[in-house]
C-alpha positions in Angstrom: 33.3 1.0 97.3 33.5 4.0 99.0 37.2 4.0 99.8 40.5 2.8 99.0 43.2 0.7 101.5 46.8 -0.4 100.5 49.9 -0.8 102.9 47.9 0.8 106.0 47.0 4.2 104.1 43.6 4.9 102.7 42.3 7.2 100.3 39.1 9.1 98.9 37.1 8.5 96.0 35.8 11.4 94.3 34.1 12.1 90.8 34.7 14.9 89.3 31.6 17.4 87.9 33.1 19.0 84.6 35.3 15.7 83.6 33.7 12.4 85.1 36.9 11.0 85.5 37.8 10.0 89.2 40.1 11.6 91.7 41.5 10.8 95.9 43.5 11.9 98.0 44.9 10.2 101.0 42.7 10.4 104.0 43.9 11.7 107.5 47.3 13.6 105.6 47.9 16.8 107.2 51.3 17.5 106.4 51.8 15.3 103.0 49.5 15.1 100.1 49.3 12.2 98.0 46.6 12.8 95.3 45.5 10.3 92.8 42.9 9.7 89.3 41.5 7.5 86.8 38.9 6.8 84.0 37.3 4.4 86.1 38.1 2.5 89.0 40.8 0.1 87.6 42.7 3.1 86.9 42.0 5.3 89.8 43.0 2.1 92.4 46.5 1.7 90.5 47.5 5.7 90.5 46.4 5.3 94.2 48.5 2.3 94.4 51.3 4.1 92.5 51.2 7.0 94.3 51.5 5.1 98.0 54.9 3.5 96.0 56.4 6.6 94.8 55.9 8.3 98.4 57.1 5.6 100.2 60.0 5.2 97.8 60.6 9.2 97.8 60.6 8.5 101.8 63.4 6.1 101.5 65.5 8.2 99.2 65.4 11.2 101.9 65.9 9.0 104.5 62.7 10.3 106.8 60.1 7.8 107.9 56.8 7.7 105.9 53.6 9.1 107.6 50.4 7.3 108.6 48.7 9.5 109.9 45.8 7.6 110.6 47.6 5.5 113.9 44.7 5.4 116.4 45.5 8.4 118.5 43.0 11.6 118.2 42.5 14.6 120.5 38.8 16.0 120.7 38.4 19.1 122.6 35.1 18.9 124.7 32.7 21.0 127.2 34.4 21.2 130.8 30.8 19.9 131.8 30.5 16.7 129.5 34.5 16.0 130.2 33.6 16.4 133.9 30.1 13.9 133.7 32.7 11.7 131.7 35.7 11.5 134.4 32.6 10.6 137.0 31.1 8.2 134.9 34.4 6.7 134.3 35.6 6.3 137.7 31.9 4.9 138.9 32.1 2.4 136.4 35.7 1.0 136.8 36.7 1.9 133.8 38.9 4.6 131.8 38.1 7.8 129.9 39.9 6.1 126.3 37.7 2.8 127.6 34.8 5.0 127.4 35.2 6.9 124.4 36.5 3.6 122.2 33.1 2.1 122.7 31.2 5.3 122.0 32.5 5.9 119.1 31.9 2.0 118.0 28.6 2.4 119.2 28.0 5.3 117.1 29.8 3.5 113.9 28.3 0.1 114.0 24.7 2.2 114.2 25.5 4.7 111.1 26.8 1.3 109.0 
């Protein structure tokens, strides 16, 4: 287990070096933090859990809407030569530029599993 999932947010698992005990933090948070820890895994996946509660539930007392921020939209800056071989490529092929990059990038996934 290399990661942790609940309610559509998912989080790290780290050891720590001085303590042993285990540690996260939410993955993909740029403007929250929700940090986590345990003895062992049992503990470190229900403070995860816990802490995914307590934000949501902090959310719903201030009235603002929870972050995911993790929703399937990324921007990637590029090379003006690779974005231009890309529009070409693209357009030759019949299909689009977030056509092309969705496969690439599962391409490059299902190879690094």
């Amino acid at each position: 287990m290399n990661n942790l999932e609940y309610k559509g947010y998912f989080g790290s698992i780290e050891k720590g070096k001085e303590d042993n005990r285990l540690y996260g933090t939410v993955l993909g948070m740029t403007k929250d933090c929700i940090a986590y820890e345990g003895n062992d895994i049992d503990e470190l996946e229900k403070d995860f859990r816990d802490a995914i509660e307590s934000y949501l539930e902090g959310c719903k007392e201030l009235g603002i809407k929870p972050r995911k921020e993790i929703n399937g939209t990324i921007k990637v800056s590029i090379p003006a030569d690779i974005h231009s071989r890309m529009v070409i490529f693209t357009k030759n092929n019949g299909t689009s530029i977030n056509e092309f990059v969705r496969k690439s990038i599962e391409r490059q996934l299902e190879t690094a599993s």
